[in-house]
MILUMVEX-261869 format. One record per residue: x, y, z of N, C-alpha, C in turn. Coordinates in steps of 0.05 Angstrom, whole numbers. Example, Ala and Ser with C-alpha at 12.3 -4.5 7.8 and 13.67 -1.06 7.14 Angstrom:
264  -114  156  246  -90  156  264  -66  156
257  -45  142  273  -21  143  258  1  157
This chain:
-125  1170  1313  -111  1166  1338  -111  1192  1355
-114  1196  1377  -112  1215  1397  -92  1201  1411
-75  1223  1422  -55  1226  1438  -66  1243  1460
-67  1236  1482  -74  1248  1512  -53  1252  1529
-49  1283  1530  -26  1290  1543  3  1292  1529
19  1315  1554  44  1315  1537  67  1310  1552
73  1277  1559  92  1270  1574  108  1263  1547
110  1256  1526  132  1249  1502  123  1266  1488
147  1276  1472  132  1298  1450  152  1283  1429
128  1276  1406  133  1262  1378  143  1284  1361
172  1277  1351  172  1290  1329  160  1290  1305
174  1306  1289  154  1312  1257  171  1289  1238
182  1270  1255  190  1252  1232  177  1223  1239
167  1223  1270  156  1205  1282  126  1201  1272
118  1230  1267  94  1232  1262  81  1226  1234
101  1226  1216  91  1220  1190  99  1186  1195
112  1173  1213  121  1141  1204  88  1135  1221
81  1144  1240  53  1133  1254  36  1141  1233
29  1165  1211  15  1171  1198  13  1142  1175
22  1121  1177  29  1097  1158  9  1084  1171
6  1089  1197  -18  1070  1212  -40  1071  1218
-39  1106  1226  -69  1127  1232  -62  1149  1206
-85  1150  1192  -89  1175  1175  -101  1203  1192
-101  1199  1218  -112  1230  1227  -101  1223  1258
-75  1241  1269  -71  1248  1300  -80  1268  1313
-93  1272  1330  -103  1290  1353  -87  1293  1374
-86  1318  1379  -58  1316  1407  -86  1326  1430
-88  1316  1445  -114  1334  1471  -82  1331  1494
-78  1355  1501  -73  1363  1524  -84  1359  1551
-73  1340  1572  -87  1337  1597  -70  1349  1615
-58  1366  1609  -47  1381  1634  -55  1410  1646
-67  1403  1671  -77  1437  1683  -108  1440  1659
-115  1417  1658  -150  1415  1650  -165  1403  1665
-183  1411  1656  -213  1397  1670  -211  1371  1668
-228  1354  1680  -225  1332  1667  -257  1317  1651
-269  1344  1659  -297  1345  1637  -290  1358  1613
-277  1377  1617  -268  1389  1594  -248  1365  1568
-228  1350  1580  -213  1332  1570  -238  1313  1554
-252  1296  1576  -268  1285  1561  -297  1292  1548
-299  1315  1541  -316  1334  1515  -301  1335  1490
-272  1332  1501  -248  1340  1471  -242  1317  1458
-252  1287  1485  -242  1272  1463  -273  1254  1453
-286  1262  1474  -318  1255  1450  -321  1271  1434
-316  1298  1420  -319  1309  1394  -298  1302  1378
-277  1285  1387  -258  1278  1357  -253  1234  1359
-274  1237  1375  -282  1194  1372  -287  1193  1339
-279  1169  1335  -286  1163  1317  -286  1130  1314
-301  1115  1297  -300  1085  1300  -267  1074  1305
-270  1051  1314  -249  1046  1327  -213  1055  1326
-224  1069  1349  -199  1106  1350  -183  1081  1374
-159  1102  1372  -133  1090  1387  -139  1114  1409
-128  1106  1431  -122  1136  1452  -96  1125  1461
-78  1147  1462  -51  1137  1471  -50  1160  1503
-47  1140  1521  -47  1161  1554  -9  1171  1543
-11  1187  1549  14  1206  1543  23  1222  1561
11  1217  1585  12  1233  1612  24  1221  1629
29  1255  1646  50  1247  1675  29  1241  1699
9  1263  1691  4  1259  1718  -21  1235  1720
-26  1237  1745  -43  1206  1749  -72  1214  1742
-86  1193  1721  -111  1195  1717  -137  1199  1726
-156  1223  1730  -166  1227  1746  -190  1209  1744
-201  1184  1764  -215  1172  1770  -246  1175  1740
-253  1193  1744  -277  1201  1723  -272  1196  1689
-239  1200  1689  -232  1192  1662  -231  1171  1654
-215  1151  1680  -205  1127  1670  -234  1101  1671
-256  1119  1687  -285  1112  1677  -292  1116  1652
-286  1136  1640  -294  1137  1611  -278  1123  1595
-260  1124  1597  -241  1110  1579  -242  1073  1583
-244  1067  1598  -260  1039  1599  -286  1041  1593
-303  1045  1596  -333  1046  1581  -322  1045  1546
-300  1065  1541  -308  1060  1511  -297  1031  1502
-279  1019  1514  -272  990  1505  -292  976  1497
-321  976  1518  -347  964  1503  -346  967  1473
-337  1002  1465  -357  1007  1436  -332  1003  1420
-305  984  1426  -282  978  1415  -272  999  1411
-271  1022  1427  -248  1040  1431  -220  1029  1448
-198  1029  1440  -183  1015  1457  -164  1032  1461
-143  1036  1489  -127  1060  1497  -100  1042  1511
-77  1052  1510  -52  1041  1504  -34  1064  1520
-15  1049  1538  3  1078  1541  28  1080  1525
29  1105  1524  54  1113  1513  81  1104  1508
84  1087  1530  112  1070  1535  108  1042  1515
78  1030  1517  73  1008  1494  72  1016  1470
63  1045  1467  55  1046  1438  79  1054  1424
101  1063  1434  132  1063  1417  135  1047  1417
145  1024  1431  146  998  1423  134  982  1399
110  990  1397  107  976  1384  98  993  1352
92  1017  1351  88  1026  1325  118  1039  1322
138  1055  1337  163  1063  1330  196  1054  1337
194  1028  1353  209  1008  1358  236  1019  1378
224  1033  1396  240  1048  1413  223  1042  1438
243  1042  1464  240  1039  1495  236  1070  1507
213  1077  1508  201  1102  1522  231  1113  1555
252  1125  1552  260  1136  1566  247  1160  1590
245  1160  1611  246  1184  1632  247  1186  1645
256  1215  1654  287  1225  1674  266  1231  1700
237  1230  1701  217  1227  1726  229  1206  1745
238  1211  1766  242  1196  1793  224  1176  1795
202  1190  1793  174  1164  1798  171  1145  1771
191  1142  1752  181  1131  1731  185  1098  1734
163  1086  1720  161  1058  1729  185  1054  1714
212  1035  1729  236  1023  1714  230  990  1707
191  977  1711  194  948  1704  206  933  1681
201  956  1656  217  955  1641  237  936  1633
261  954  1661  284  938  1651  288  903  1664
268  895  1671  269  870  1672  272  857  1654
256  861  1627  259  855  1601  273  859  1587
302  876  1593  327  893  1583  348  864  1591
350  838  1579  371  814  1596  389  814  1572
411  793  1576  437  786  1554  424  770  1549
435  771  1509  418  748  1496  418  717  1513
398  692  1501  403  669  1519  426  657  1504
428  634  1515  456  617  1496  448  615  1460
417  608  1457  421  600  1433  404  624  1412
405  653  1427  410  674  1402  434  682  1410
449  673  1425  482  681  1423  494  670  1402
486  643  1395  499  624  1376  489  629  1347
457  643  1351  450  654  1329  459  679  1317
469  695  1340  477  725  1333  514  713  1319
519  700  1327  550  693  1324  553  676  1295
536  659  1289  536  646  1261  527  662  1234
512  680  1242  506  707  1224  531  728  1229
550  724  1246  569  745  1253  590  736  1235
598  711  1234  625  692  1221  605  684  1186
582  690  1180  581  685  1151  580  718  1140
575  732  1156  583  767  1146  606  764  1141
627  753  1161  646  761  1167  668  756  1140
659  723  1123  666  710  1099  656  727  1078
626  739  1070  627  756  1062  629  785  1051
639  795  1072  641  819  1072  682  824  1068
688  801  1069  720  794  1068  724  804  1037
715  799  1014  732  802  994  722  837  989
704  854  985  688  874  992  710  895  1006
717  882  1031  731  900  1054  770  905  1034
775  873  1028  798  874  1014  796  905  987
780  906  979  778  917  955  777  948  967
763  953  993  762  976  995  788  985  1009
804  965  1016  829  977  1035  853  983  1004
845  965  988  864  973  959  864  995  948
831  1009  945  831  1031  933  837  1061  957
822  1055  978  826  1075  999  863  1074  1004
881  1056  1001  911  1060  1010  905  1078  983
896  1078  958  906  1092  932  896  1120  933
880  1125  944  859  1151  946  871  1171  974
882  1155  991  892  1172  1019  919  1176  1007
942  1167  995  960  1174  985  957  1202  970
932  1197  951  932  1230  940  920  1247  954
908  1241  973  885  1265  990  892  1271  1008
906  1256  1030  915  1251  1057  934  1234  1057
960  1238  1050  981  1216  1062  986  1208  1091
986  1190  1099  994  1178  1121  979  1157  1124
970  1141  1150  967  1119  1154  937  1115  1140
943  1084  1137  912  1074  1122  889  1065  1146
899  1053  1160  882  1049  1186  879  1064  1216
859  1062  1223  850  1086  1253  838  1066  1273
858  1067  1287  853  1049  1310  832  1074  1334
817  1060  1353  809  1080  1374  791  1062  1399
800  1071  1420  787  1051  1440  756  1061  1443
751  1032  1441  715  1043  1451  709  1021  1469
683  1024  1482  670  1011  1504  654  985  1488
655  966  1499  636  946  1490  624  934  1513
628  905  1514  601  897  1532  618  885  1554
601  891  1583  608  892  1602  628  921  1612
621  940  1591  636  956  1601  670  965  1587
680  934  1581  710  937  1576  718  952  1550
736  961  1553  741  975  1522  755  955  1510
768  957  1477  775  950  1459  790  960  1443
804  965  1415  814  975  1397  798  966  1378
783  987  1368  757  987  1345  780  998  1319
781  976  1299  791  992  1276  781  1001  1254
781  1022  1240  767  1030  1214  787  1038  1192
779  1043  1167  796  1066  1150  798  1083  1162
820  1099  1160  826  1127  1163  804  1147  1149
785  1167  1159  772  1186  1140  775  1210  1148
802  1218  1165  801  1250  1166  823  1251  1169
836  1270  1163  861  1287  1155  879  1280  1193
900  1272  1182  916  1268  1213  922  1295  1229
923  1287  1254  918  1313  1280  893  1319  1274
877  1300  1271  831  1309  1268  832  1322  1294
846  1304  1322  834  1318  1344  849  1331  1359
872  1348  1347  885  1357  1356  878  1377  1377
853  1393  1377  845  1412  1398  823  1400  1420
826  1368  1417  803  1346  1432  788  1337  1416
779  1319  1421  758  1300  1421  723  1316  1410
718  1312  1394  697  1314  1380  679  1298  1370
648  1303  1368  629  1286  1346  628  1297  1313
633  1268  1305  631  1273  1286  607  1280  1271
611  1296  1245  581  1312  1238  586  1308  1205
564  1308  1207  547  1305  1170  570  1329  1153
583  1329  1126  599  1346  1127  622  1362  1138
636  1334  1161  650  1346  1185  684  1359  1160
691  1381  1165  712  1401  1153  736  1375  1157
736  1361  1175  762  1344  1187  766  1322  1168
747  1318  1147  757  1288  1123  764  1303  1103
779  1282  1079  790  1298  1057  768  1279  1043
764  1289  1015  752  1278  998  731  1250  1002
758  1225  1000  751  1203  996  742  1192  1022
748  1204  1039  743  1202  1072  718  1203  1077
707  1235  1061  677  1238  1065  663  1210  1055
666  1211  1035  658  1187  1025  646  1159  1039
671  1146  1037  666  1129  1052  657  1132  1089
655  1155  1102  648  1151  1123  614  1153  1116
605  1165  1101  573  1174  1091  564  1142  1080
583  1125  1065  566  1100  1057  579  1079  1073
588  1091  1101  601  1069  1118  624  1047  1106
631  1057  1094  657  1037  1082  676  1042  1096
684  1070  1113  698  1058  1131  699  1034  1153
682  1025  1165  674  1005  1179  677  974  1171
688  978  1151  685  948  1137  700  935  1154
726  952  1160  751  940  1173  739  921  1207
723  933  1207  713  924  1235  700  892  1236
692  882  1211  697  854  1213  714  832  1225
737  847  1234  772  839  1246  754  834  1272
739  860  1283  725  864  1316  707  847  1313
691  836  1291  673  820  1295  687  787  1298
705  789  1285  719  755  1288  732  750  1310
736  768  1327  746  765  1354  735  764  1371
708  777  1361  690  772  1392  680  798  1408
691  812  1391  690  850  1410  668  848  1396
657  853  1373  630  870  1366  614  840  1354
588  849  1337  568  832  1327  569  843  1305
549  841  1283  552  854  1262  534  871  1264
518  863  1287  494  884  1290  489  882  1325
491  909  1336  483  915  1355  485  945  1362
484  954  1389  496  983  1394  521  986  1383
516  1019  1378  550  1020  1361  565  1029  1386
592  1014  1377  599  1029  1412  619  1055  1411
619  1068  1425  622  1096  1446  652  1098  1456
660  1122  1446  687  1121  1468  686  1132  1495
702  1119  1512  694  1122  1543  697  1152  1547
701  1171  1535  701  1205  1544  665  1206  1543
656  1188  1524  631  1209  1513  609  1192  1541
620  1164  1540  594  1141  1561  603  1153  1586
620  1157  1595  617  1180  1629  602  1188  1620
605  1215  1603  586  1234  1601  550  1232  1606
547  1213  1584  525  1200  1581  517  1188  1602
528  1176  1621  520  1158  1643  511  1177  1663
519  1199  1666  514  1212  1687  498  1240  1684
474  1238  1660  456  1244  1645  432  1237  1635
442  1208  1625  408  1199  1618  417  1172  1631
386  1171  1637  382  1154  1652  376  1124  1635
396  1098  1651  396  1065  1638  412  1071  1609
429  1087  1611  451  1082  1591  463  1059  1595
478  1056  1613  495  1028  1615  483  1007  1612
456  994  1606  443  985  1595  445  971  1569
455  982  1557  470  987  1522  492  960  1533
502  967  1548  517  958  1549  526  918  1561
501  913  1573  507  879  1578  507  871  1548
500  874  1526  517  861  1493  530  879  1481
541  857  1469  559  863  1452  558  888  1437
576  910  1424  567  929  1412  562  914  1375
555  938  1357  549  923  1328  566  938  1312
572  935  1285  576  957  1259  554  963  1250
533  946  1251  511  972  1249  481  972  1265
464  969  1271  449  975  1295  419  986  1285
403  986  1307  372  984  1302  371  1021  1304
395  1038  1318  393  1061  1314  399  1073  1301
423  1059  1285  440  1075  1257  420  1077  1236
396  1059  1230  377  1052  1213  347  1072  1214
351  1078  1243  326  1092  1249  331  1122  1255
349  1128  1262  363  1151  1278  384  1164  1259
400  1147  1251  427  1154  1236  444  1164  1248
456  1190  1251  475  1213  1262  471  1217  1288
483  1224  1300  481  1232  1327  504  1239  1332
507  1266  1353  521  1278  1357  518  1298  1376
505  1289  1407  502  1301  1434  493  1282  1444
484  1295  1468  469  1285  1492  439  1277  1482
425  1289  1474  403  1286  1465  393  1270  1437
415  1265  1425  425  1239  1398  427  1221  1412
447  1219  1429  445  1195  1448  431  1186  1460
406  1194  1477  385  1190  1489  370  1174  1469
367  1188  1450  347  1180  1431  360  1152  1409
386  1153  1405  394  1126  1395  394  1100  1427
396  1109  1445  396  1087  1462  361  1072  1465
343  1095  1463  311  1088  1462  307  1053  1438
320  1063  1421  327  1043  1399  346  1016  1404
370  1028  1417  383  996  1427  373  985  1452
352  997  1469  349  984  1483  315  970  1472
308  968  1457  285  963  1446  295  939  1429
316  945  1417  334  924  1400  340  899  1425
355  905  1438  363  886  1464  347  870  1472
312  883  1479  288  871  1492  278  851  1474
276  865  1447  263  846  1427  262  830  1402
302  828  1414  317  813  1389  305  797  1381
307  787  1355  296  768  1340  315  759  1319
307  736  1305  328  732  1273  313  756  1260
291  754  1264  276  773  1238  281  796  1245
282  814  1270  295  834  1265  333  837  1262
342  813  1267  373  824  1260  378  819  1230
361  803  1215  364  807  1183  351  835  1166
335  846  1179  321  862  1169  336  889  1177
358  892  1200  370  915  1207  395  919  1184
404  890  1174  429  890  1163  419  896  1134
389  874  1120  382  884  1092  381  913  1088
372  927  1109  373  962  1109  399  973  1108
413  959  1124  443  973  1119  450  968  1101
449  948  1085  454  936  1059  451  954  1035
420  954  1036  403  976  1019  423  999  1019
418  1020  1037  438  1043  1044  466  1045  1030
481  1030  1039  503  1027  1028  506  1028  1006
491  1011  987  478  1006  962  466  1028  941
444  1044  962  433  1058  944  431  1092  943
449  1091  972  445  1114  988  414  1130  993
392  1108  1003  368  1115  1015  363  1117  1038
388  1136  1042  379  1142  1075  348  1151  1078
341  1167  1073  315  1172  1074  290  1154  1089
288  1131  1066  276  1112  1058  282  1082  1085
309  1086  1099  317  1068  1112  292  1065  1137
282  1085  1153  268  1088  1184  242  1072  1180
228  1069  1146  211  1067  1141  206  1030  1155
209  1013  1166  207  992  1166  208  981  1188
């Protein structure tokens, strides 16, 4: 595979999940080159039927996009950048370019009536089983915060869901009371603010069980964007660009970004988990909302985070 140009820059975790598809990437640089020079760099690294991914800002110079059609004859075939996350890393190509095509979000709609009814009948049989599970963890967590952290067993906190409106999202309690006493914070891998059993369960998401209550009401899904408290979505809104986006569905307890992304904790976590819910949004399916939850499942289960992005 050759990559042309550097309008997205793939990370080193992106790059080993494409390495599952291409055994050899080429990065050719088209910026402030020749455009004889470009195409010498990518006839010495052709190879039988090679991928070219356009990865560029600027506009194609006439002589190239001649060559690069000629090779389709010899089944060279070339894809842009915005398709090819889509479809090899399951994320919506974001950017903050003025000129950037937004057609996109045409394909960004609220589910129709009948994956609403499908998202909602998978929401209410979680909801039955995840009931005796959730019971069991509110028995031992009241027994474990008594010795670690006395005070309340449950943490209420408003977050944003769909259309914007907030809610009261409930969880277990997993950090020591007055967490935000000096403000509002992200939480972090090893955050000093949980006691013991807190860590715990926030790392294999057992706090969240409680959130089945938000799923039987109608605030969340079992799977969608996780939702955001309104300090952090200002923020975010007025930063990256089609955040509120996230937002015509429902939010989830767990999500196409918690699975691919995991943690996040800025502006630039956020960017990059929304790439994912809005890719989720475009291209819901049953088969991908069973396959987000078997992963969460797994996880929970086996603690393979690692192992989760792979799919």
């Amino acid at each position: 595979m050759i990559i042309l140009g550097d309008k997205y820059n793939f990370s080193s975790i992106e790059c080993s999940r494409i390495k599952k598809n291409f055994k050899k990437i080429k990065h050719i640089s088209y910026k402030e080159k020749n455009v004889s020079d470009s195409i010498s760099e990518i006839m010495t690294d052709l190879e039988e039927n090679e991928l070219i991914v356009l990865n560029t800002q600027a506009l194609l110079d006439p002589k190239l996009i001649t060559y690069l059609t000629s090779l389709e004859i010899q089944g060279i075939n070339y894809i842009t950048v915005e398709h090819f996350l889509e479809t090899y890393l399951q994320k919506c190509f974001i950017s903050e370019e003025l000129s950037f095509n937004t057609s996109f979000l045409e394909e960004i709609e609220r589910y129709s009536p009948f994956q609403y009814l499908q998202k909602r009948i998978i929401d209410y049989v979680g909801v039955l089983l995840l009931l005796i599970p959730t019971l069991i963890a509110m028995i031992y967590s009241k027994y474990r915060i008594n010795r670690e952290s006395p005070g309340k067993l449950f943490f209420r906190q408003m977050r944003v869901g769909k259309k914007e409106k907030e809610f009261s999202c409930i969880k277990l309690r997993s950090m020591h009371k007055n967490a935000e006493k000096y403000g509002a914070k992200f939480a972090i891998d090893d955050d000093p603010r949980t006691y013991p059993w807190g860590k715990i369960i926030r790392y294999r998401k057992i706090d969240e069980l409680l959130q089945i209550w938000n799923v039987f009401k109608g605030d969340m899904h079992l799977v969608g964007p996780r939702p955001e408290r309104k300090i952090w979505t200002n923020e975010f809104q007025k930063v990256i660009p089609y955040y509120s986006q996230r937002h015509l569905v429902a939010p989830g307890i767990t999500g196409l970004a918690q699975i691919k992304y995991q943690y996040g904790s800025g502006q630039l976590d956020a960017k990059e988990k929304l790439m994912y819910d809005l890719y989720y949004i475009k291209k819901w399916s049953l088969k991908l909302e069973l396959e987000i939850i078997w992963k969460t499942l797994l996880f929970v289960l086996t603690k393979r985070r690692k192992d989760l992005s792979n799919f």
